[in-house]
N, C-alpha and C positions, 0 to 999 in steps of 0.2 A: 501321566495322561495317556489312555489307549489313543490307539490308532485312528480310529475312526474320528476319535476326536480334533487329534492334531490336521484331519484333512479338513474337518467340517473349518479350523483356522485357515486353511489356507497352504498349510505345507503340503509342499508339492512330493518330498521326496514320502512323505505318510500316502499322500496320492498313489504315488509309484508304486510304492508299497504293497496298496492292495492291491490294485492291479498285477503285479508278480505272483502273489499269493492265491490269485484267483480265476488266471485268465486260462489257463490249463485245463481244468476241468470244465470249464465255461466251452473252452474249443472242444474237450473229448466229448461232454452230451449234445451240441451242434451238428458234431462231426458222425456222430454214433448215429441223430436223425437223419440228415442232409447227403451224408456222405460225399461230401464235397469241400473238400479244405476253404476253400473262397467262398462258401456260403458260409462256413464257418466261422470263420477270418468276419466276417461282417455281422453275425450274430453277435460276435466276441464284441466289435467296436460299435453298434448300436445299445448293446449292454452298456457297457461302460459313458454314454455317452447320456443315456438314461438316469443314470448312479449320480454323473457330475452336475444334471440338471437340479435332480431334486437331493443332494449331497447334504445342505442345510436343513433338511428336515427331518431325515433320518434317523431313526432312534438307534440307543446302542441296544444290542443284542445279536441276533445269527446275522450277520451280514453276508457270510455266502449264503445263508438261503434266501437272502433277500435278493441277490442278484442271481441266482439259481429260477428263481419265479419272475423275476426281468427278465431274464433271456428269455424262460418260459414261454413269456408273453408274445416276445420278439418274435420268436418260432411263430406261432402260433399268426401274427400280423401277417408274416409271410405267407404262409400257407394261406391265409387271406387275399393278401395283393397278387399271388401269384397263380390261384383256384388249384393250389396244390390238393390233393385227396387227404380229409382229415383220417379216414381210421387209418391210413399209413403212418401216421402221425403217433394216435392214440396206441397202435400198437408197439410202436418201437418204444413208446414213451412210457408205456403201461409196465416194462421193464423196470425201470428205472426207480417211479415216484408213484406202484399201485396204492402202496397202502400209506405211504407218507407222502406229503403233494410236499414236507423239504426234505433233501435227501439228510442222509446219517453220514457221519463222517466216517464207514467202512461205504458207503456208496459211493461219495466223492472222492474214495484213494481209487477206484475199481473205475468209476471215469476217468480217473486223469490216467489209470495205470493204461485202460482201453485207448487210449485216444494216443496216447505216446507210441503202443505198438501201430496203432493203425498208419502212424507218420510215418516210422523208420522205417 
């Protein structure tokens, strides 16, 4: 039984799981827009909080791009609730997801490798 599935049961440590495996680059493209650790920090835990709402409905397939286009989303609310400036937005983001709205997995080693140097 993959992953996804033992969480959609209920196991918590499958839970954990993904969350480990994805909360990294989740912070580096937050962190690469916001450039703010605590906005990021809250991108990361509005994401996952989104995931655990609708967890049971989920299909199996790309799951970090599913939660790749959640946080997306999250971003994007904010800059909503907050009358942040969208092409600041579009532009940083236009980087990232021009031609694929989900990233590749050599994008999401180069966000999480980004977001690691940005910490230290």
């Amino acid at each position: 039984m993959d992953l996804l599935e033992r969480a959609k049961e209920g196991d918590e440590d499958a839970i954990r799981q993904i969350y480990l495996e994805n909360k990294d680059f989740l912070f580096a493209y937050a962190l690469n827009i916001f450039k703010d650790k605590d906005t990021a920090e809250e991108v990361v835990s509005q994401t996952f909080e989104k995931f655990l709402t609708v967890l049971p409905t989920i299909k199996s397939g790309n799951l970090a791009g599913w939660l790749f286009i959640t946080a997306r989303n999250v971003i994007l609310d904010m800059f909503k609730d907050k009358g942040r400036d969208y092409e600041k937005l579009e532009d940083r983001e236009r980087r990232v997801s021009e031609f694929n709205p989900t990233p590749s997995l050599e994008e999401l080693s180069y966000l999480k490798k980004d977001g690691e140097e940005l910490i230290d």
